[in-house]
C-alpha positions in Angstrom: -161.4 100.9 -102.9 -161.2 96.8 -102.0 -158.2 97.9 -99.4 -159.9 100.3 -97.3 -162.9 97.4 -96.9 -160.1 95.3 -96.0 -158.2 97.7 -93.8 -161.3 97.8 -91.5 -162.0 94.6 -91.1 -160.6 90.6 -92.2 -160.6 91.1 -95.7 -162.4 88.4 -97.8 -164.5 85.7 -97.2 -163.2 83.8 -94.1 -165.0 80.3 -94.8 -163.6 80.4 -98.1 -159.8 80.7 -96.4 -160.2 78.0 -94.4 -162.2 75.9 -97.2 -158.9 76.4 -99.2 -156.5 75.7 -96.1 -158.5 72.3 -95.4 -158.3 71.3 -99.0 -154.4 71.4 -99.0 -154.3 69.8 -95.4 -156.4 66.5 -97.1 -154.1 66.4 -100.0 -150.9 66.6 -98.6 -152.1 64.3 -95.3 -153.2 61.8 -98.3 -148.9 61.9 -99.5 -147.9 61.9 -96.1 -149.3 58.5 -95.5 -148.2 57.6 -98.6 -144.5 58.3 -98.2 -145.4 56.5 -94.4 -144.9 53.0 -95.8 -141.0 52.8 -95.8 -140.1 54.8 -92.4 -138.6 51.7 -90.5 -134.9 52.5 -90.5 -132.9 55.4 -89.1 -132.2 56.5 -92.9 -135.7 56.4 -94.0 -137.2 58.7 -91.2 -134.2 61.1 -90.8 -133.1 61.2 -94.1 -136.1 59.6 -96.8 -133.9 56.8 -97.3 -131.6 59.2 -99.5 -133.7 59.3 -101.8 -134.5 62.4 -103.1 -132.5 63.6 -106.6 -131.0 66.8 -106.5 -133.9 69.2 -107.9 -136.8 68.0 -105.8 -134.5 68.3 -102.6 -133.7 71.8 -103.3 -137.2 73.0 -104.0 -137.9 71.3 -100.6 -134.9 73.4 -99.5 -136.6 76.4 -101.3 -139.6 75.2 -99.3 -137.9 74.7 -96.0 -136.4 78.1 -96.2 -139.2 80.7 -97.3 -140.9 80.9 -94.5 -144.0 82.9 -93.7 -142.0 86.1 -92.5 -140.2 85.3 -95.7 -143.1 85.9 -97.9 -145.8 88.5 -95.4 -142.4 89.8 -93.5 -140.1 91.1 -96.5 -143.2 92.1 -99.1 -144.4 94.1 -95.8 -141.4 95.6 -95.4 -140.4 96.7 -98.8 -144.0 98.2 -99.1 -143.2 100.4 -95.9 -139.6 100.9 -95.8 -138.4 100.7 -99.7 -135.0 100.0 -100.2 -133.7 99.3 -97.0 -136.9 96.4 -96.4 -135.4 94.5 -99.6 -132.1 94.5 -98.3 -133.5 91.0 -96.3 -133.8 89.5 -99.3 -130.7 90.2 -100.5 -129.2 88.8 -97.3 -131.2 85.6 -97.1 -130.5 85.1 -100.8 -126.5 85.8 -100.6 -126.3 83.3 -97.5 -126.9 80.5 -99.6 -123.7 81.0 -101.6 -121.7 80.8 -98.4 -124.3 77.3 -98.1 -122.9 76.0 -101.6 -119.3 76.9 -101.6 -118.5 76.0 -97.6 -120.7 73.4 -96.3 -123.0 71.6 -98.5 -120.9 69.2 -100.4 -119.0 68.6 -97.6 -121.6 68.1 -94.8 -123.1 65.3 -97.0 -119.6 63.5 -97.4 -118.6 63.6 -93.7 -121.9 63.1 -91.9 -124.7 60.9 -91.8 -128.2 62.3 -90.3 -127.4 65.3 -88.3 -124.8 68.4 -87.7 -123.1 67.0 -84.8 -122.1 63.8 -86.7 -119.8 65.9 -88.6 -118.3 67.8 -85.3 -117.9 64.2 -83.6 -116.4 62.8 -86.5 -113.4 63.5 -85.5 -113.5 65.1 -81.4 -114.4 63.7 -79.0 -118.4 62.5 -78.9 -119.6 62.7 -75.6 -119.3 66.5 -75.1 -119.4 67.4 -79.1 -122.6 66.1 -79.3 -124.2 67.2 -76.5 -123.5 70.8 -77.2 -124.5 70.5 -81.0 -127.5 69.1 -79.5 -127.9 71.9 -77.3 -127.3 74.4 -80.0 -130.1 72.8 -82.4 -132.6 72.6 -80.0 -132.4 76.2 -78.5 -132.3 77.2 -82.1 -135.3 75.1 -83.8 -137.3 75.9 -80.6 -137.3 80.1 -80.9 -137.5 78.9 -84.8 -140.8 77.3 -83.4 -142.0 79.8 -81.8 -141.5 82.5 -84.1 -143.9 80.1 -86.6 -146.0 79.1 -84.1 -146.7 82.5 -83.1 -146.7 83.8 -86.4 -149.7 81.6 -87.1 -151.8 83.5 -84.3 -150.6 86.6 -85.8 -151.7 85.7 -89.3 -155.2 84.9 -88.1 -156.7 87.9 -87.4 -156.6 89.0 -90.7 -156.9 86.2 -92.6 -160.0 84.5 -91.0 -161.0 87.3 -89.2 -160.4 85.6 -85.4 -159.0 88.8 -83.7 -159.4 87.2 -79.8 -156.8 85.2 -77.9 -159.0 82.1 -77.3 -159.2 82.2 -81.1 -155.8 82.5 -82.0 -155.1 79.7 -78.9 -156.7 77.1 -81.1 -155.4 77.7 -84.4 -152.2 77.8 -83.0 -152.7 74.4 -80.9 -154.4 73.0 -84.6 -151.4 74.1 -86.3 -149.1 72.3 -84.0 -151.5 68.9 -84.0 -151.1 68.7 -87.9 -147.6 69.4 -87.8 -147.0 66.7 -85.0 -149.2 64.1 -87.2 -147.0 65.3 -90.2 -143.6 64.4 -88.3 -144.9 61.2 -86.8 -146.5 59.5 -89.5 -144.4 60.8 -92.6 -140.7 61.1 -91.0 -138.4 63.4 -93.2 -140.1 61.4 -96.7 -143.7 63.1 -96.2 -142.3 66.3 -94.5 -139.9 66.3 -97.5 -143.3 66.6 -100.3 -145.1 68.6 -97.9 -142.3 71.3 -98.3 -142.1 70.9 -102.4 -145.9 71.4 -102.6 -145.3 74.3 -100.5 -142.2 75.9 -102.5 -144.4 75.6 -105.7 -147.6 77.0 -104.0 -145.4 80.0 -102.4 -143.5 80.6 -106.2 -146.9 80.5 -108.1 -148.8 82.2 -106.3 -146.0 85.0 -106.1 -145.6 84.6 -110.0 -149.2 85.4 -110.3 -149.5 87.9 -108.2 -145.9 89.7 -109.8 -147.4 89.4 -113.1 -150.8 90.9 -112.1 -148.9 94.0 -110.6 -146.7 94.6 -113.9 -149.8 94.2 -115.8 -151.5 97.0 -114.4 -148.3 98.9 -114.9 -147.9 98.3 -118.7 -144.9 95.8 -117.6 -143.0 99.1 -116.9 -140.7 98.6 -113.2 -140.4 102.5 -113.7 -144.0 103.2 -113.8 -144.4 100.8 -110.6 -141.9 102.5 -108.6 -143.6 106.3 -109.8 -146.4 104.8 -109.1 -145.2 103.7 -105.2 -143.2 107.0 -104.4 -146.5 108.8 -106.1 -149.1 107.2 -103.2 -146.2 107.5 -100.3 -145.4 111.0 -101.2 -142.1 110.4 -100.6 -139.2 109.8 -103.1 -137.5 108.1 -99.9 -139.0 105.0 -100.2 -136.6 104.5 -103.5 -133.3 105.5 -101.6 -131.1 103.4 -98.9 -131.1 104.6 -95.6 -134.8 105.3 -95.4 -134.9 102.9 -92.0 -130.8 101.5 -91.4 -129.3 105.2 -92.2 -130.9 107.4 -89.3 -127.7 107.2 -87.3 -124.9 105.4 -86.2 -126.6 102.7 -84.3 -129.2 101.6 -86.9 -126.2 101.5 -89.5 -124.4 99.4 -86.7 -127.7 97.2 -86.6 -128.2 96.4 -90.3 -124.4 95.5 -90.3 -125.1 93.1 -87.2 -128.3 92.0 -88.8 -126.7 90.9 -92.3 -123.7 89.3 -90.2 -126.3 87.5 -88.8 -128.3 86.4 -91.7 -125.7 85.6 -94.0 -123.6 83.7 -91.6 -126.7 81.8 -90.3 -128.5 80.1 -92.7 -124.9 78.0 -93.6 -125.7 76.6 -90.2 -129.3 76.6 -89.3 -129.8 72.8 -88.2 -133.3 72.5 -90.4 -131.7 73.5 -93.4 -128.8 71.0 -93.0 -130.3 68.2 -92.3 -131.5 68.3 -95.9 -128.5 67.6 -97.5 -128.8 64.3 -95.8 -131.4 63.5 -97.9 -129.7 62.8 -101.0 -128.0 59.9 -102.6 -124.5 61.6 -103.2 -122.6 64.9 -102.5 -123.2 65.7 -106.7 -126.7 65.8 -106.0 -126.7 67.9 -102.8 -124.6 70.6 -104.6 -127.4 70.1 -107.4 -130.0 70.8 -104.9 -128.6 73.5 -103.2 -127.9 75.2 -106.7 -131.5 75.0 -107.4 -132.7 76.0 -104.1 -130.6 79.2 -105.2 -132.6 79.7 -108.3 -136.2 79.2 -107.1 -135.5 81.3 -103.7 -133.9 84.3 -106.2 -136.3 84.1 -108.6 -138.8 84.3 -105.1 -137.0 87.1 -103.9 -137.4 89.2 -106.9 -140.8 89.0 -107.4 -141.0 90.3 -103.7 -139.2 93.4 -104.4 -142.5 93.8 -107.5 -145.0 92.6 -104.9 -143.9 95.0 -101.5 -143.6 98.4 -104.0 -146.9 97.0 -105.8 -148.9 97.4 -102.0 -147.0 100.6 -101.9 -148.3 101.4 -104.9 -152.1 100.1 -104.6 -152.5 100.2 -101.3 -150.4 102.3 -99.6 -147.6 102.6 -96.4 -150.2 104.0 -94.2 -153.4 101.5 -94.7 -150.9 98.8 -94.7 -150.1 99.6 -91.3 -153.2 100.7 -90.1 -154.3 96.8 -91.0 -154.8 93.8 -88.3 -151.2 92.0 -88.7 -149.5 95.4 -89.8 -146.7 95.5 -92.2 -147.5 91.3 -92.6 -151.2 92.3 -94.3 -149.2 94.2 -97.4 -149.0 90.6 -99.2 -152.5 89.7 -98.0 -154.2 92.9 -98.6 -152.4 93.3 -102.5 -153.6 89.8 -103.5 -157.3 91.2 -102.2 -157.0 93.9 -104.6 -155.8 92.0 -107.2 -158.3 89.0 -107.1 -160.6 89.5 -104.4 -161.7 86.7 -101.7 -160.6 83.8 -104.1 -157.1 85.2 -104.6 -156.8 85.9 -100.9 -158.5 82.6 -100.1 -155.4 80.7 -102.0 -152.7 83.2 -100.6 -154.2 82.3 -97.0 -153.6 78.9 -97.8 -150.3 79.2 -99.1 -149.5 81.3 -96.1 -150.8 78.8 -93.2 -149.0 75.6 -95.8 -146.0 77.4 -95.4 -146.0 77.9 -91.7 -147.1 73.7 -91.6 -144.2 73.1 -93.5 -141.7 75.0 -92.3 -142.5 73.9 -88.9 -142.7 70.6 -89.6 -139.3 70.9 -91.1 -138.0 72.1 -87.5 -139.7 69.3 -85.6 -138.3 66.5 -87.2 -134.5 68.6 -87.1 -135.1 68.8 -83.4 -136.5 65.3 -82.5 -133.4 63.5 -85.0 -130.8 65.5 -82.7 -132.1 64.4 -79.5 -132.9 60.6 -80.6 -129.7 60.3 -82.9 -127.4 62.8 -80.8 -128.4 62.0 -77.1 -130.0 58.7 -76.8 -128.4 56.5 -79.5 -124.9 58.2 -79.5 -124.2 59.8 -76.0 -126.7 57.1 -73.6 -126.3 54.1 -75.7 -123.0 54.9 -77.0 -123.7 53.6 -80.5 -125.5 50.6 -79.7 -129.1 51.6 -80.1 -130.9 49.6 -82.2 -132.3 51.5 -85.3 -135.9 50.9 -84.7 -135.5 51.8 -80.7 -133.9 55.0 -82.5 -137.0 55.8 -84.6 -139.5 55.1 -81.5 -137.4 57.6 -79.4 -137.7 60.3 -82.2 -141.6 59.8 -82.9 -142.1 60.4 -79.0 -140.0 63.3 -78.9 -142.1 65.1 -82.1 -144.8 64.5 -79.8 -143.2 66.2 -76.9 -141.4 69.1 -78.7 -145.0 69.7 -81.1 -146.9 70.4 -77.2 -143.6 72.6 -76.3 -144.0 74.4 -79.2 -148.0 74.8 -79.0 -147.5 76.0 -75.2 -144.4 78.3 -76.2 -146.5 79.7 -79.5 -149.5 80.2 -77.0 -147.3 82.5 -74.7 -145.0 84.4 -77.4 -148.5 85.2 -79.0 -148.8 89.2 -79.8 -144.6 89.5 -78.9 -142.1 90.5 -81.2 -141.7 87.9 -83.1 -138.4 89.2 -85.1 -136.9 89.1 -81.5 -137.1 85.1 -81.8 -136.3 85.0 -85.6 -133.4 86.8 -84.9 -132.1 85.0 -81.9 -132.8 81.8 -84.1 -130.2 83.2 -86.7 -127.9 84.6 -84.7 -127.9 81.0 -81.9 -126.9 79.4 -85.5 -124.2 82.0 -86.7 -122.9 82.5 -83.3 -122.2 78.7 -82.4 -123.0 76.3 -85.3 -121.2 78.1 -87.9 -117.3 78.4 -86.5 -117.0 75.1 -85.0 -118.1 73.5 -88.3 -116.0 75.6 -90.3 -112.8 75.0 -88.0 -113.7 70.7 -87.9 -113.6 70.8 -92.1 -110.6 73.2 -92.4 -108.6 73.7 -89.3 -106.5 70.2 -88.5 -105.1 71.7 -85.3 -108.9 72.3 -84.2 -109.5 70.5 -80.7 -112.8 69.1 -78.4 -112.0 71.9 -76.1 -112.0 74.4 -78.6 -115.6 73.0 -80.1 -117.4 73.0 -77.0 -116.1 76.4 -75.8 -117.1 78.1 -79.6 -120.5 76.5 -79.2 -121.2 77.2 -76.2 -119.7 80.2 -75.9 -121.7 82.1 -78.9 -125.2 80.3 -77.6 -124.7 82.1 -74.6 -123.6 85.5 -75.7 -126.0 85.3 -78.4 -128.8 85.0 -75.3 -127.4 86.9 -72.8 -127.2 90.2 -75.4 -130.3 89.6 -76.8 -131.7 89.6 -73.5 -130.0 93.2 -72.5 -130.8 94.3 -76.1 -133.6 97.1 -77.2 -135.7 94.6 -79.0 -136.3 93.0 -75.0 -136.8 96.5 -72.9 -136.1 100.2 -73.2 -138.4 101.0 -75.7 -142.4 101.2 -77.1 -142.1 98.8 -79.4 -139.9 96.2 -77.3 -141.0 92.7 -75.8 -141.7 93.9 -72.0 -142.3 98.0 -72.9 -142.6 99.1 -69.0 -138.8 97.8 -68.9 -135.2 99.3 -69.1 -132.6 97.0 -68.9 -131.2 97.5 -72.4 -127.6 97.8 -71.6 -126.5 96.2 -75.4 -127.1 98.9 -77.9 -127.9 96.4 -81.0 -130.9 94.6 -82.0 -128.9 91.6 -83.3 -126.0 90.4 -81.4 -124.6 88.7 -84.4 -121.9 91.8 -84.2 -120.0 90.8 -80.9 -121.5 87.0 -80.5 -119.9 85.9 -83.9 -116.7 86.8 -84.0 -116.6 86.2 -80.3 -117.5 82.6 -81.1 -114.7 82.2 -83.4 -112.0 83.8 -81.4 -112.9 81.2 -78.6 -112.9 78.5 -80.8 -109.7 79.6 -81.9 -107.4 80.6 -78.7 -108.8 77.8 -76.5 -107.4 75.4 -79.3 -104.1 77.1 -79.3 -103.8 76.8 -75.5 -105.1 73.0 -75.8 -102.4 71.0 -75.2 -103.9 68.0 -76.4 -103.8 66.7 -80.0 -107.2 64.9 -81.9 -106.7 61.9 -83.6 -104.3 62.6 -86.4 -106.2 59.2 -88.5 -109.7 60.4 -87.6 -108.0 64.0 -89.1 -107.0 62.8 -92.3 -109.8 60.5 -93.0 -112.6 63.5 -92.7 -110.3 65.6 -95.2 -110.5 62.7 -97.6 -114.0 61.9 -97.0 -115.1 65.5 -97.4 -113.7 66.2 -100.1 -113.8 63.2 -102.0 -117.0 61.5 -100.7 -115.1 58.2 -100.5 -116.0 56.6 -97.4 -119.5 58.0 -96.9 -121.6 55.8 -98.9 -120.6 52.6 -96.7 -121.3 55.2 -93.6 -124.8 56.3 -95.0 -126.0 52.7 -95.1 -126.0 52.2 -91.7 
């Protein structure tokens, strides 16, 4: 069989992967430098000059959002742990509904480039800003290294460079391209980078899908006998096979999905592209059709993980370089062979460029718009002094993140995925929730919601299993796992909003009642934030 080849060395034809990577990284630099020519003002390189219509933002949103572990992590864990592994995709699919119905429309109405333009619209700026600020950057950076790391983890299979030196290099590579993505492009090139990708990542997966079905008569039934036939175990069909062994794990999935769901209605990356849009219609248009593409993504992975059951099997999966992230890698070898594998390499190192690139920009807009023109200029920046601010800090957060990657290599990287979504749940999501609904909601109260789940998010993480106390944990010599969860989304959420909540009750002082009522009406009517958008 193709798989056992594969499972004993990098499968396929290594110069042919990175023949097929270079070939996408010519054509999109070509539209990067393209989309270069109009990135003078503030709006075009935070927010493509708003001109993106409604489906081509949310297949960038589709694009932004499926990232590698998306595609390699959830297909690897279906393939392994059945049921229970597509319950991620489930999570990360329902999340966007909470996206659509809470924050989407009314994020583009209220704010103009960033998150903390719609916390400071009506608090206080100085301190409002500063901790949204905080909060995106902690949270796009262990985004950043999750990809980052991801992409050293990727390579030994997929060009067959198993030593760290190796991995070093593609990982500092990666990092240059995305910097030169972010710097010349701005959010217009990143923007086409991430459709090329969504429409890469679906085809391919369409493909593959149909391939699998194929071989099974187009019969889901005879796939699944099929999968629980090679496993020898009628498990893999059931719930509970990994988050029903006890108590805790149950505990954990429950934290986990908390977690997900809440977090992706607040992940900075993914909200800055609402901003990219002419009008609120047409950012509820895009996140309706991000919706569809990542559903329709998300079924064909629950096809593609129990077809590597199936072909390949739970046990050569694992025994693979890269583990449970080879399933997708190894099933396309089977499939097609090198040139199969040699475009689903490609499509996985496009998606890490993209979704990465997609993080940079996020980061370096918060600190140029957030810190430098609104907290040390106080609003009087000048908007090309704004854009030169932001193009040096891609530069500085791209070598952070090459450096970071470069250490985190060979860790856990769900630890920093996780921490990523649970930073966003835990202090993004209540204090934007409580500015568009709550009128009573007070400065005090922001800062100590955000600051206050950033920290506990941390601080469990950091005395959780997935750090010490166990084989498979970051430091595995260690025991300082005092916090029984994996995910602190469980204690750090609601903790977040009950701090939000009683130290705006015990606030004595009262917001702006006019600032108040004109982000209700501008929210929810849009009138107002055209004039604001042209600045």
């Amino acid at each position: 069989m193709l798989y056992m080849e594969a499972a004993s060395s990098a499968p396929g034809n290594p110069i042919l992967n990175i023949g097929i990577f270079l070939g996408f990284v010519a054509i999109t630099m070509i539209i990067v430098f393209r989309a270069s020519k109009n990135n003078n003002t503030a709006a075009d390189y935070y927010a493509a000059g708003r001109s993106f219509t409604g489906p081509q933002n949310g297949a960038a949103i589709a694009g932004d959002y499926l990232s590698a572990a998306s595609f390699l992590g959830i297909v690897g864990a279906i393939a392994i742990q059945g049921y229970d592994g597509f319950l991620y995709s489930i999570g990360f699919l329902v999340a966007w509904l909470v996206a659509l119905l809470l924050v989407a429309e009314l994020l583009r109405n209220t704010g103009k480039f960033t998150m903390a333009d719609v916390l400071s619209f009506r608090l206080k700026q100085r301190p409002v800003r500063i901790a949204a600020a905080t909060t995106t950057l902690v949270v796009c950076f262990f985004y950043l290294l999750a990809q980052m790391a991801g992409a050293g983890g990727l390579v030994s299979l997929l060009l067959g460079i198993d030593d760290k030196l190796g991995q070093s290099i593609v990982i500092t590579v990666v990092g240059g391209l995305m910097i030169l993505y972010v710097l010349i492009g701005g959010m217009k090139g990143t923007t086409w980078v991430q459709i090329i990708k969504a429409v890469l990542l679906i085809s391919g997966a369409a493909v593959m899908t149909v391939w699998v079905l194929a071989l099974h008569g187009f019969n889901l039934s005879a796939l699944l006998d099929h999968a629980v036939a090679t496993a020898n175990n009628p498990a893999i069909l059931d719930p509970g096979l990994k988050y029903g062994v006890s108590d805790a794990s149950r505990l954990d999935f429950l934290s986990l999905g908390l977690a997900l769901v809440l977090g992706t209605a607040a992940l900075p990356h993914v909200l800055m592209r609402f901003y990219t849009v002419p009008t609120a219609k047409e950012a509820r248009r895009s996140v309706v059709w991000a919706i569809w593409l990542i559903g329709i993504f998300y079924i064909f992975t629950l096809v593609l993980g129990y077809g590597a059951a199936a072909l390949i099997g739970a046990e050569a999966i694992a025994a693979a370089p890269g583990g449970a992230n080879s399933a997708a890698p190894l099933l396309a070898f089977e499939l097609g062979g090198p040139l199969l594998l040699g475009l689903i390499s490609a499509v996985a190192f496009a998606t890490i460029l993209a979704v990465v690139a997609g993080l940079t920009i996020t980061a370096a807009a918060s600190f140029a718009h957030d810190i430098y023109a609104s907290v040390i200029k106080k609003g009087k920046a000048r908007p090309e002094d704004e854009v030169k601010v932001a193009r040096r800090t891609v530069v500085v957060i791209g070598i952070v993140a090459i450096v970071g990657g470069i250490g985190a290599n060979g860790q856990n990287i769900a630890f920093l995925v996780a921490l990523a979504f649970a930073v966003a749940a835990s202090a993004n999501l209540p204090t934007i929730l409580y500015s568009l609904f709550w009128k009573r909601f007070t400065t005090r109260g922001a800062v100590w919601s955000m600051y206050g789940g950033l920290i506990s998010a941390i601080v469990l993480i950091a005395f959780s299993p997935v750090v010490s106390g166990s084989p498979t944990s970051m430091i595995p010599g260690a025991n300082f796992a005092l916090f029984p969860l994996s995910n602190p989304g469980l204690v750090s959420i609601p903790l977040a909003f009950f701090l939000g909540w009683i130290v705006t009750v015990l606030d004595k002082g009262v917001e702006s009642p006019e600032k108040q009522a004109e982000m209700e009406v501008r929210s929810l009517t849009g009138i107002g934030a055209e004039k604001a958008t042209k600045h």
